[in-house]
C-alpha positions as CSV (number, residue, x, y, z in Angstrom):
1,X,0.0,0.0,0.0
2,X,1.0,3.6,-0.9
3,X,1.7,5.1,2.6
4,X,1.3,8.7,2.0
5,X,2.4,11.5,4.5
6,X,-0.1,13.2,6.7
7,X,1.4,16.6,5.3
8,X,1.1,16.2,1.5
9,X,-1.8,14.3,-0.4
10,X,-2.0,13.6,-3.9
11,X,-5.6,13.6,-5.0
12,X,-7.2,13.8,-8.5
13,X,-9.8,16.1,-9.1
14,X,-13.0,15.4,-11.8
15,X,-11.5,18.6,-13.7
16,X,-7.9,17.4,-14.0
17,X,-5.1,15.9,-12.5
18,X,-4.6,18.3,-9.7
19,X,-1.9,18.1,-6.6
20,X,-3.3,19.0,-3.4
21,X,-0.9,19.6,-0.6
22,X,-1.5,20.4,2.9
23,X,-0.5,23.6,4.3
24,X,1.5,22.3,7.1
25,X,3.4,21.6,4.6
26,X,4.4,24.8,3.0
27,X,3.5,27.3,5.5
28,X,0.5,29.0,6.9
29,X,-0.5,31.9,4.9
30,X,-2.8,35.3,6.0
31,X,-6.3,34.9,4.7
32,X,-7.5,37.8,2.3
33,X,-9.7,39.7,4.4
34,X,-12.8,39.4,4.1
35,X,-15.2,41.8,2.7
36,X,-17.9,43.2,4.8
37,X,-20.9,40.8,5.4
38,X,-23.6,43.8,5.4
39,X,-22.0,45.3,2.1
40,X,-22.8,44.8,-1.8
41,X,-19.1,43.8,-1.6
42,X,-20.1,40.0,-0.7
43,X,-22.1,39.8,-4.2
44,X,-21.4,38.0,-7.1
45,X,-20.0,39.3,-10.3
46,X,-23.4,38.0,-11.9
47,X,-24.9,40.7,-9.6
48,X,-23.4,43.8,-10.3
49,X,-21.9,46.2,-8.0
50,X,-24.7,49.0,-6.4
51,X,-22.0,50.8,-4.8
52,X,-23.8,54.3,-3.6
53,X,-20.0,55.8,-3.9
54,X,-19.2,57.7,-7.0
55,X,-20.4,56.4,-10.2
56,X,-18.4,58.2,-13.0
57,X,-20.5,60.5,-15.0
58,X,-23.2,58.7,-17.3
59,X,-22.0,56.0,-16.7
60,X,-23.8,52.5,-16.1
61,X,-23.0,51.4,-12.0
62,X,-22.6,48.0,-13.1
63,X,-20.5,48.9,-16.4
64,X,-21.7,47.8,-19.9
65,X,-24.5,44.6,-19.9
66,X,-23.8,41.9,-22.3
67,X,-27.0,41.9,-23.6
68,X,-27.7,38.5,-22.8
69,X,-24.8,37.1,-25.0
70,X,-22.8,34.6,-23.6
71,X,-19.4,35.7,-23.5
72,X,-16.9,32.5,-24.4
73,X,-19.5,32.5,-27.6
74,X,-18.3,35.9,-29.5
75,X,-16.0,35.8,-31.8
76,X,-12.1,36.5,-31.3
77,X,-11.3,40.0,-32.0
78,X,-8.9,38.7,-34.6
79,X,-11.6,38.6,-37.0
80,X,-11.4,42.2,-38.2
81,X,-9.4,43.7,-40.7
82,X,-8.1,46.2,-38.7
83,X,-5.2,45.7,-36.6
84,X,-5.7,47.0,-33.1
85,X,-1.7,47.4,-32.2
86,X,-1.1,49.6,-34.9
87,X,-4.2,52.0,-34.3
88,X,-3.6,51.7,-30.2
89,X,0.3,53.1,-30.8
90,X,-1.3,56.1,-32.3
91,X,-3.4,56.3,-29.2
92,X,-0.9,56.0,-26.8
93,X,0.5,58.3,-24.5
94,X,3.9,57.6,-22.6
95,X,4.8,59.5,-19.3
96,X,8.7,59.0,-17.5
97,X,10.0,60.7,-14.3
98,X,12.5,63.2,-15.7
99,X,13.9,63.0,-12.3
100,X,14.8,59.2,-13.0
101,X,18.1,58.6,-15.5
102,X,16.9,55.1,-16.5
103,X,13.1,56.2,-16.8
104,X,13.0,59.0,-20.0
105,X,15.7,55.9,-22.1
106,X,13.3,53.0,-21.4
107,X,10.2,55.8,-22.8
108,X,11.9,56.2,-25.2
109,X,12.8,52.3,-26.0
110,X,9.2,51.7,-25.6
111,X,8.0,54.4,-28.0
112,X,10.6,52.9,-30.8
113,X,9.5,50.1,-30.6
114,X,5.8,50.8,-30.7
115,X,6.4,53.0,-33.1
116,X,4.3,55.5,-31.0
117,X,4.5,59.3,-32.3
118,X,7.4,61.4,-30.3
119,X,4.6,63.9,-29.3
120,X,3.3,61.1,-27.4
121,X,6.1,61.0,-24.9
122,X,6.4,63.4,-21.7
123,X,8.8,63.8,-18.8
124,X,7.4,64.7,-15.4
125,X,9.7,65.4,-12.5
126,X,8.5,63.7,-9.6
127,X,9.4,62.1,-6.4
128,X,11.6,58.5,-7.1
129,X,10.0,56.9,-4.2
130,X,7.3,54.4,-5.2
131,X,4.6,56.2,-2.7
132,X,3.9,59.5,-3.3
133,X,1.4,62.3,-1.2
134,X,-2.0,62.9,-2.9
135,X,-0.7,66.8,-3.0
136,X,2.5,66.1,-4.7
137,X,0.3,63.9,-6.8
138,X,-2.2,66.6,-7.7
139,X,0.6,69.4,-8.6
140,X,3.6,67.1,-10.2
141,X,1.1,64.6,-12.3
142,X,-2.7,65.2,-12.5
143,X,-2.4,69.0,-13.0
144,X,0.4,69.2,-15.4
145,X,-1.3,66.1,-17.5
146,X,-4.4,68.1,-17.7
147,X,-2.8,70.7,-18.5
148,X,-1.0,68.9,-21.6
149,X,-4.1,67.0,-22.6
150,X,-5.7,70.8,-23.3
151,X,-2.6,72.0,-24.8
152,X,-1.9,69.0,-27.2
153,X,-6.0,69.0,-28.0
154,X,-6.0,65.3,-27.1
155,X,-9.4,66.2,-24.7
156,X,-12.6,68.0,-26.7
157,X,-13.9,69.5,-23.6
158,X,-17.3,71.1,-23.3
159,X,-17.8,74.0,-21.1
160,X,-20.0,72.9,-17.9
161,X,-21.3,75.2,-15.2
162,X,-19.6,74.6,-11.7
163,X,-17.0,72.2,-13.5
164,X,-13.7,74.0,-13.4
165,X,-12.5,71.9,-16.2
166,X,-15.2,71.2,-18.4
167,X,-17.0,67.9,-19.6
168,X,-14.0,65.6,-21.9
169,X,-16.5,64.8,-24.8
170,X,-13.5,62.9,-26.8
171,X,-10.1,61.6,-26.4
172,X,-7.5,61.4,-28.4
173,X,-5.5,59.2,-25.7
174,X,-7.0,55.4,-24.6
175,X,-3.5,54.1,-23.6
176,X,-1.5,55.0,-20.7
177,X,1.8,53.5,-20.2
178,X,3.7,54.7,-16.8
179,X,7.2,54.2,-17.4
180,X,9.6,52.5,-14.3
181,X,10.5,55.6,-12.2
182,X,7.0,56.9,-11.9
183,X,5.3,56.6,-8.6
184,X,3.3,53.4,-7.9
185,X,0.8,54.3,-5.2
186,X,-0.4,57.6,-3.7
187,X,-0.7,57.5,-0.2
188,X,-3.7,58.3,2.2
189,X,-4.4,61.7,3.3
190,X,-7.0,63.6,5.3
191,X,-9.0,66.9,4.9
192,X,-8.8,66.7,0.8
193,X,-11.2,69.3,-0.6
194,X,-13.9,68.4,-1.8
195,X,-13.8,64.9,-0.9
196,X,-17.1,63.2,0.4
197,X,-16.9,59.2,1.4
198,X,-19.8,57.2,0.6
199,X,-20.8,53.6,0.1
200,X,-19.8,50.9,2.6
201,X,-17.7,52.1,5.4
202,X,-14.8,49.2,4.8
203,X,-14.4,50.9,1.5
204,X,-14.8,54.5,1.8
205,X,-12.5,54.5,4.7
206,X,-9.8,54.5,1.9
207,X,-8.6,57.0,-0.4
208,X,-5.0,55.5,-1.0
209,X,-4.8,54.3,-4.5
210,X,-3.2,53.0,-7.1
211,X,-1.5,55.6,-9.1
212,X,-2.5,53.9,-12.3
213,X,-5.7,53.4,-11.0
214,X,-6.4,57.1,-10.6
215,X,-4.7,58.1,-13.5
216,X,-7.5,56.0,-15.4
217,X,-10.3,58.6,-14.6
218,X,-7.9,61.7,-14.8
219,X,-10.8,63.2,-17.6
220,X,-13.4,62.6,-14.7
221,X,-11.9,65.9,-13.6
222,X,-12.5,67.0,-9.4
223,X,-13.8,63.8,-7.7
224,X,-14.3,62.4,-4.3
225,X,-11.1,60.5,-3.7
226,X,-12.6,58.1,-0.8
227,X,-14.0,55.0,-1.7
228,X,-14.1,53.8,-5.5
229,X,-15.7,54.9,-9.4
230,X,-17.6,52.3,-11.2
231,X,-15.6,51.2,-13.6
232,X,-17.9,51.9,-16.9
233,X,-15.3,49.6,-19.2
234,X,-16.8,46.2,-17.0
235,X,-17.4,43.4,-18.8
236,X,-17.0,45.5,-22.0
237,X,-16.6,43.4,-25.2
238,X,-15.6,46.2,-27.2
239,X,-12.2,48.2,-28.2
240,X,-11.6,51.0,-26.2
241,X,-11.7,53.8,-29.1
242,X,-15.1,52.2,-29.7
243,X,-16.4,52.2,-26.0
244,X,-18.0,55.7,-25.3
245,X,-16.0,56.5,-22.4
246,X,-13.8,59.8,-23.6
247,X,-13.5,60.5,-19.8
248,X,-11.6,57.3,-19.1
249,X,-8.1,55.8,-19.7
250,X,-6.2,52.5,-19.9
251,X,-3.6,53.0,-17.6
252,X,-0.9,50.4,-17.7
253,X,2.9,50.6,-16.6
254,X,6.2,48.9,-17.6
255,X,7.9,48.5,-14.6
256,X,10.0,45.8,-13.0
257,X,13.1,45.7,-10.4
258,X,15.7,46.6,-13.6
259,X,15.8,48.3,-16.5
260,X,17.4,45.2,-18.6
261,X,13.7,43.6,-17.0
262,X,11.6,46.1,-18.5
263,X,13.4,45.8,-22.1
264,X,13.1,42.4,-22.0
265,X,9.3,43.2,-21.6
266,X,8.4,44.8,-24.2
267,X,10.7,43.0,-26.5
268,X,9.4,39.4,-25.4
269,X,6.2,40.8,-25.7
270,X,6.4,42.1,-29.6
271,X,8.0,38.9,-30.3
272,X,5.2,36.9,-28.6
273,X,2.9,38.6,-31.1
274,X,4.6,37.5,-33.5
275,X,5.3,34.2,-33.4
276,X,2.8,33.5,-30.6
277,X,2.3,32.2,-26.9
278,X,3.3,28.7,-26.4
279,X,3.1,27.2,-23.4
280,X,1.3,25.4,-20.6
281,X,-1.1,27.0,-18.1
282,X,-0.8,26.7,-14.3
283,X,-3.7,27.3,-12.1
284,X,-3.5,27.2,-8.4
285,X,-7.1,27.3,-6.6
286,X,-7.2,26.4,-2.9
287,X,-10.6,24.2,-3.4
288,X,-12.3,26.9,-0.8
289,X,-15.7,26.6,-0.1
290,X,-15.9,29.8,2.5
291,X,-18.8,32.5,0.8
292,X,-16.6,34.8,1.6
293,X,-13.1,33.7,-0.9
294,X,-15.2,30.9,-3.0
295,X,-15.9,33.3,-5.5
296,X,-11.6,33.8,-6.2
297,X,-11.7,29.7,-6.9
298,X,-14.8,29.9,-9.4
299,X,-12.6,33.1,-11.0
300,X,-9.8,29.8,-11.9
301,X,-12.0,27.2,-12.3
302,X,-13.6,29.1,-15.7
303,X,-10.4,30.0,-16.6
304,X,-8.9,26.7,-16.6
305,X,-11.7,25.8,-18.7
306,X,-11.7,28.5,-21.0
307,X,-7.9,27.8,-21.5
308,X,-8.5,24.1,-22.2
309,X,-11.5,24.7,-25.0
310,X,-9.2,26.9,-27.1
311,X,-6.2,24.5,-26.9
312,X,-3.8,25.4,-24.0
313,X,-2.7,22.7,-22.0
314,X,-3.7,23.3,-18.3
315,X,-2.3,21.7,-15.1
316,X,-4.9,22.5,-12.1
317,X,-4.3,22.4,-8.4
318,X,-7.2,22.6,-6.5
319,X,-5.7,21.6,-3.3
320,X,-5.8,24.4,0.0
321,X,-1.5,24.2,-0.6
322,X,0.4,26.0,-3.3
323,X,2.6,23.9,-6.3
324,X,5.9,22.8,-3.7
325,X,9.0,24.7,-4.7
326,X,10.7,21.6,-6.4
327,X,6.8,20.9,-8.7
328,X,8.4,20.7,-12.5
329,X,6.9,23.4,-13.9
330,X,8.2,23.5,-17.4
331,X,6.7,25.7,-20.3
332,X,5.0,27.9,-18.5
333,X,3.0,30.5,-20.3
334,X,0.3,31.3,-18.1
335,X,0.3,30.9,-14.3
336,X,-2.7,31.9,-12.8
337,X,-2.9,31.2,-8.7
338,X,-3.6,32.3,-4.8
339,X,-2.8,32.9,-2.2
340,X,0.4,33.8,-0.6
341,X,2.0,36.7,1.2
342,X,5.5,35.6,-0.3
343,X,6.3,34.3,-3.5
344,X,6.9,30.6,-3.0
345,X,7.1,27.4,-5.2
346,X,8.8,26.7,-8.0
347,X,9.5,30.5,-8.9
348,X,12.1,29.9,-6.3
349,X,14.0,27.6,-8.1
350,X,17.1,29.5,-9.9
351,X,16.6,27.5,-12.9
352,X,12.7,28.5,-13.3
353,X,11.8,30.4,-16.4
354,X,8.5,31.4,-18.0
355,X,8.2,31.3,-21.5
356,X,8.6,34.6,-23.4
357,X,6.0,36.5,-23.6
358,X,4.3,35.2,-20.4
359,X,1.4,36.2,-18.5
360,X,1.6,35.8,-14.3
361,X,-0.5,36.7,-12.1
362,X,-1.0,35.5,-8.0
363,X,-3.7,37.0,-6.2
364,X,-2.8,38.5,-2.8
365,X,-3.5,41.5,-1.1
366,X,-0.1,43.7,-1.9
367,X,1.1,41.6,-4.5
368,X,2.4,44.9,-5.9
369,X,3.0,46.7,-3.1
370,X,6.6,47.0,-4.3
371,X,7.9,46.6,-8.2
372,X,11.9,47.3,-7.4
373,X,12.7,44.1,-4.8
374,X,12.6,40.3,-7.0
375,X,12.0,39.0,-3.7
376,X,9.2,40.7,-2.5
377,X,5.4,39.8,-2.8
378,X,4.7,38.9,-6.4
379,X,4.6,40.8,-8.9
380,X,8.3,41.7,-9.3
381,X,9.8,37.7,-8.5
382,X,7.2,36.8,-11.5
383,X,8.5,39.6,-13.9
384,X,12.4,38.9,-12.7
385,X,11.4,34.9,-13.9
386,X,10.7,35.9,-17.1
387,X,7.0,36.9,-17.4
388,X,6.1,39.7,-20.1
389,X,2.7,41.4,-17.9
390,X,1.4,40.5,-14.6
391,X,-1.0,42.5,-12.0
392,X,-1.0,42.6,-8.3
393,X,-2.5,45.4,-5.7
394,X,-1.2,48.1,-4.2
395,X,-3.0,48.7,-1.2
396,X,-6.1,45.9,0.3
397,X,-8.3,45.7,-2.1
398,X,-10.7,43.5,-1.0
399,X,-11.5,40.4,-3.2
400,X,-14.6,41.5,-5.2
401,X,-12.8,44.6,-5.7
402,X,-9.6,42.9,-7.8
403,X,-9.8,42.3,-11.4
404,X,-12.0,39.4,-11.7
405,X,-9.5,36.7,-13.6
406,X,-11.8,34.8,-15.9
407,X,-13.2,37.6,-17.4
408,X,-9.3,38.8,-17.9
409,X,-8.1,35.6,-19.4
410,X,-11.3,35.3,-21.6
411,X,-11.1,38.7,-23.1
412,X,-7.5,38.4,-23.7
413,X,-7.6,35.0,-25.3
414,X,-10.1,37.0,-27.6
415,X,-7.6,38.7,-29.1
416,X,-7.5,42.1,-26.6
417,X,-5.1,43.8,-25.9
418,X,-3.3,43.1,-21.9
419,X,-4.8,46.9,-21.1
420,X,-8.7,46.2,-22.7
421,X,-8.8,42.6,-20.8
422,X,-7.4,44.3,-17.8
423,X,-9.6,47.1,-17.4
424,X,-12.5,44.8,-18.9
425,X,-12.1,42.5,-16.0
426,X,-11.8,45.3,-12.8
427,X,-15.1,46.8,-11.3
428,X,-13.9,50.0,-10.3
429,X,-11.6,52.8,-10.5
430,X,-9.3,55.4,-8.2
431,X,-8.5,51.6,-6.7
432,X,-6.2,49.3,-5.6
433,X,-5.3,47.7,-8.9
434,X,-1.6,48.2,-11.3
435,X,-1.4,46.8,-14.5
436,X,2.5,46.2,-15.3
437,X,3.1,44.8,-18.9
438,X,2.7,46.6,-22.3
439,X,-0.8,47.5,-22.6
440,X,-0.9,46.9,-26.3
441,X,0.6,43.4,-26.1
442,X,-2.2,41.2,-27.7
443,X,-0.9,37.6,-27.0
444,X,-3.7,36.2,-29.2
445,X,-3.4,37.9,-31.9
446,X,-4.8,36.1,-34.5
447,X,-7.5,33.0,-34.8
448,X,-5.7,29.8,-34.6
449,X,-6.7,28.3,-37.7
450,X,-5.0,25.1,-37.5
451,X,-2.0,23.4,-38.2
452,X,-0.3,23.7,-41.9
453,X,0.3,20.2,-43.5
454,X,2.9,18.4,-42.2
455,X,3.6,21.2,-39.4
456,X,5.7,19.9,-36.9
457,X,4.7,22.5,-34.1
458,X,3.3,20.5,-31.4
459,X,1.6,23.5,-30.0
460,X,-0.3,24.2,-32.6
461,X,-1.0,20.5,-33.4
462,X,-2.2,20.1,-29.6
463,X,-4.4,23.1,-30.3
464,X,-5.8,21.5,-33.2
465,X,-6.7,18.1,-31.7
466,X,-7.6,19.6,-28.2
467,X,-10.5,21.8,-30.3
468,X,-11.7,19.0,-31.9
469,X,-11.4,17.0,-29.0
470,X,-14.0,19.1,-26.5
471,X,-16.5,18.7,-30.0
472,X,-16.0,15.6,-30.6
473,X,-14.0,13.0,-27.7
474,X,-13.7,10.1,-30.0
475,X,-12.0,12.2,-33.4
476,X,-10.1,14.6,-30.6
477,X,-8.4,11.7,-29.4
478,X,-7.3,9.9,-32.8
479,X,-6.5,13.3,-34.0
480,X,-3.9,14.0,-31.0
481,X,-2.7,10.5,-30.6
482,X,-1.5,10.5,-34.6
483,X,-0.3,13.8,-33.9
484,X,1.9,12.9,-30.9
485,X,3.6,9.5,-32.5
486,X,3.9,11.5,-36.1
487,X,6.1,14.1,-34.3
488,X,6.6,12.0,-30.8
489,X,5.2,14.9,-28.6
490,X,5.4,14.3,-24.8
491,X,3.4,18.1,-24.6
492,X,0.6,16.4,-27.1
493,X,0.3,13.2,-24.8
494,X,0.3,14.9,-21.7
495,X,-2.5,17.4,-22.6
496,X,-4.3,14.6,-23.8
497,X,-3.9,13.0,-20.7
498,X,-5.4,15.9,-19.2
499,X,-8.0,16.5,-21.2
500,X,-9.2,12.7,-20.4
501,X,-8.8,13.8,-16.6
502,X,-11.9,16.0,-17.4
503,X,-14.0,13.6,-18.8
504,X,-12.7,10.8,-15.8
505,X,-11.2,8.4,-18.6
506,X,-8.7,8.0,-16.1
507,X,-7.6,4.7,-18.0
508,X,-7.3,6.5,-21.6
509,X,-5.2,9.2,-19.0
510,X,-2.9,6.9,-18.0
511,X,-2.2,5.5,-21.7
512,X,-1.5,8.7,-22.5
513,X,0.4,9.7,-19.9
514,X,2.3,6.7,-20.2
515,X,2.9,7.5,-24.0
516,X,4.0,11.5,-23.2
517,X,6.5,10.0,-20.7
518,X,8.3,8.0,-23.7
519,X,8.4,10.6,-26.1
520,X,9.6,13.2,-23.3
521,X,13.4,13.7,-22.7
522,X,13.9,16.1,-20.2
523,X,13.7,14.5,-16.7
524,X,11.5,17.3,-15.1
525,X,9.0,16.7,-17.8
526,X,9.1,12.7,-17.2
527,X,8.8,13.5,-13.2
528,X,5.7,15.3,-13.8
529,X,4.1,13.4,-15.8
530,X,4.9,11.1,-13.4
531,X,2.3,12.5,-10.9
532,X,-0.3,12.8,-12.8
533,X,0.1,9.2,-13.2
534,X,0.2,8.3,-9.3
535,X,-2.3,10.4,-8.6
536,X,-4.5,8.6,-11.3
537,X,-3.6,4.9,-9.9
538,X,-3.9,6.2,-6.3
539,X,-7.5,6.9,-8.0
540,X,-8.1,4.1,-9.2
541,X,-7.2,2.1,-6.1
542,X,-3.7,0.9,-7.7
543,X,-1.4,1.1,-4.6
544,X,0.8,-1.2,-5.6
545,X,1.7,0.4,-9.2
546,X,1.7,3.4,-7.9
547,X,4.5,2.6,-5.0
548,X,6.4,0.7,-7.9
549,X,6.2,3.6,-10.1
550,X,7.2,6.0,-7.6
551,X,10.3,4.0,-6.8
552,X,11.1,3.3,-10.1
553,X,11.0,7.2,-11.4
554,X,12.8,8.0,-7.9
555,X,16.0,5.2,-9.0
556,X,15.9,6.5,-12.6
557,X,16.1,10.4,-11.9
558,X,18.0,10.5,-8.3
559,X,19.5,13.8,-9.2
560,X,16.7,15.8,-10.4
561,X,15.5,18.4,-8.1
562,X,11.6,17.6,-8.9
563,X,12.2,13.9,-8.0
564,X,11.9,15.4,-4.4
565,X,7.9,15.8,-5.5
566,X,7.9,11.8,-5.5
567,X,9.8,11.3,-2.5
568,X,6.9,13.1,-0.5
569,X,5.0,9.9,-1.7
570,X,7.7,7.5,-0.9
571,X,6.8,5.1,1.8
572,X,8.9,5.5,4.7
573,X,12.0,2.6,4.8
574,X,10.9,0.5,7.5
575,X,13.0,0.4,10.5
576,X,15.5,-2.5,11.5
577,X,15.5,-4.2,14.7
């Protein structure tokens, strides 16, 4: 019999194969708090958001309906003509700290290479710190970028009574990017003019913010800074120089702990566009059923399966504990996951790398509540392993209150750009959130439209048969099984392993797995294919094959740093006498 430790439990989930492990294990982690009970925080997405606090002018408090059209049914944006990346560089606006030597050359970098006009690019001189007052905020950004936007006649403003600054009835601007060296977060204050609190005390008790965040409704003009704007962009399924909201802006930055990290950025991500996003996806639920955080599990669970229908490979862990530091994560193109103060897992590992072009994102409370340390919180250790965009808070948030993740991943998978399925996915404004990537970078920027003849690109060929697979099982699976022996794919026969996971044809999921484990040569890639398969014969009631397999993977690959996965599940040598 498999004796398996009380502090890690391999378990397979009727989604996927999935590795649960306790949290004794890895640590105890601080629970998100919890929004108030009394509040419309507590509320489903499907419910809107009746915040009474400070809707932005005409627009809807719930953002734009869908109109009763199912969302994952639309079509992908790359079925127009026109190519959003080239008109959203002409709508772009890039802002550096002038006070910051390495901040004005990376604008400048970025703006090359976007080719975004020169016009389009301004130096203000502000603090270096990454927190700055709501005063200095006002008088070294808001005001001087006001001031520009009337200038360059990027607003149309219409004259209003009682509005100092008039009514922004177009904009020439939709794209925002906030260059490293520019605050990140303005700080809490007391006694702003003007400002008014409303809606539910747990969130008008804060007028700290993302500086992004607030930068996003700079054409709203004077507002109350307590509390939050409805967000009118929600659930949009449009571009954003089609949406009517001129008083709005997509507010993204390109920021990292180094410069050399922010080039690689933006370069990984044009070249992702190009040749496309290949990869695996990663999602970490923590199989919660508390009211109060279930809703940040359902968020990962529709992502997963959004991810799987259009042909990415996904590896789900639905267990309370996070992937263990020496989990083989290998070709990793999306990780989506919660929750932990500290980055922690396999991101530790020296060797980890994303894939170029990558998009990470772990939700925690101050995930970016600091972009220059690659050890701190989240959002800088996932942009230092190699991931092109990610987004984090700045400040608590509170969880109904953070960009809501399927939504993010669906639109982007759509073919929007990082900034549209960003701001699609976040309820409100003058908030918590950052968004740090390029805000043009459209990883899916085309329809797949299946592999060529003879194409030996086993992404694309998984793609292909994984499609065809969720229409039709039976054809899905001759189509991928001839696909991984024609170019002897390990990736192919491991996602079809998967995909058999979903549909419990846990037999069919060990023949594949068994097949993806001879074609694979890299040892990491054997080892986790490896647990998938224990965790499928521990399933099946298989305790014998699944010690003998253990052993077996643990004699062949003794050197390997994932084989320390396994030897959790090693029974313990018995003791002499």
């Amino acid at each position: 019999m498999l004796l398996v430790r009380p502090t890690f439990l391999l378990r397979i989930f009727q989604t996927c194969a999935a590795m649960c492990c306790a949290s004794t294990v890895f640590g105890q982690t601080p629970e998100l708090p919890k929004p108030p009970a009394e509040g419309p925080l507590s509320k489903s997405p499907s419910q809107g958001l009746p915040l009474e606090s400070n809707p932005i002018p005409g627009a809807p408090a719930s953002g734009i309906p869908m109109h009763g059209v199912s969302e994952h049914s639309l079509p992908l944006v790359g079925n127009s003509q026109q190519n959003p990346g080239e008109a959203g560089a002409a709508e772009t606006l890039v802002i550096f700290n002038s006070n910051d030597p390495d901040s004005g050359p990376l604008a400048q970098f970025y703006a090359e290479k976007r080719h975004i006009p020169k016009d389009q690019i301004i130096g203000l001189p502000c603090t270096r710190g990454e927190e700055i007052g709501r005063d200095e905020y006002d008088l070294l950004i808001a005001d001087p970028l006001r001031k520009a936007f009337l200038a360059n006649h990027w607003w149309t403003v219409r004259k209003e009574e009682g509005n100092p600054m008039g009514v922004v009835t177009s904009n020439h601007i939709r794209f925002v990017v906030l260059m490293r060296g520019m605050p990140l977060k303005i700080l809490a204050t007391t006694n702003y003019p003007g400002d008014k609190p409303s809606g539910p005390p747990a969130v008008a008790a804060h007028n700290d913010a993302s500086l992004d965040s607030e930068l996003a409704v700079l054409g709203v003009g004077q507002h109350p800074i307590s509390g939050v704007l409805n967000n009118p962009y929600f659930r949009s399924y449009s571009r954003i120089g089609d949406a009517k909201q001129p008083e709005m802006m997509l507010v993204c930055r390109l920021d990292a702990p180094t410069p050399a990290i922010v080039r690689r950025m933006i370069t990984d991500s044009l070249a992702a566009e190009q040749s496309g996003l290949h990869g695996m996806a990663y999602v970490d639920a923590r199989g919660i059923t508390d009211p109060g955080y279930v809703e940040g599990d359902q968020w990962l669970f529709a992502l997963a399966s959004n991810a799987r229908r259009i042909g990415i490979p996904v590896v789900l862990d639905q267990g309370p504990g996070l992937f263990p530091d020496s989990y083989p994560m290998q070709h990793a193109a999306f990780y989506f996951g919660w929750y932990s103060e500290t980055v922690t897992g396999p991101f530790l590992q020296p060797s980890f790398r994303f894939e170029p072009g990558a998009i990470a994102v772990h939700l925690h409370s101050f995930s970016a509540s600091t972009l220059q340390d690659p050890h701190k919180f989240w959002c800088a250790p996932l942009l230092a392993d190699g991931a092109a965009a990610t987004l984090g808070n700045v400040y608590e948030p509170f969880l109904d209150l953070t960009p809501h993740l399927d939504i993010f991943f669906e639109r982007l998978s759509s073919g929007f750009t990082f900034a549209e399925s960003g701001y699609m996915s976040e309820r409100v404004l003058s908030w918590m959130t950052t968004f740090i990537g390029d805000p043009l970078y459209r990883p899916f920027p085309r329809i797949p439209t299946g592999s060529k003849a003879g194409s030996k690109d086993q992404w694309a060929l998984y793609r292909e048969g994984a499609i065809k697979w969720h229409d039709d099982h039976a054809a899905g699976e001759v189509a991928l099984t001839k696909a991984g022996n024609d170019v002897h794919s390990g990736v192919i026969f491991e996602g079809l392993g998967l995909l058999e996971l979903t549909a419990n044809a846990r037999p069919e999921a060990l023949d594949a797995f068994g097949q993806a484990r001879k074609y694979y040569k890299d040892a990491d890639d054997i080892l986790r294919v490896t647990v998938h398969e224990v965790g499928v014969l521990e399933s099946l009631k298989r305790h014998a094959d699944a010690v003998a397999l253990v052993r077996k993977q643990i004699e062949a690959f003794p050197k390997s740093r994932a084989v320390e996965v396994l030897r959790m599940l090693e029974p313990p040598t018995p003791e002499k006498h």
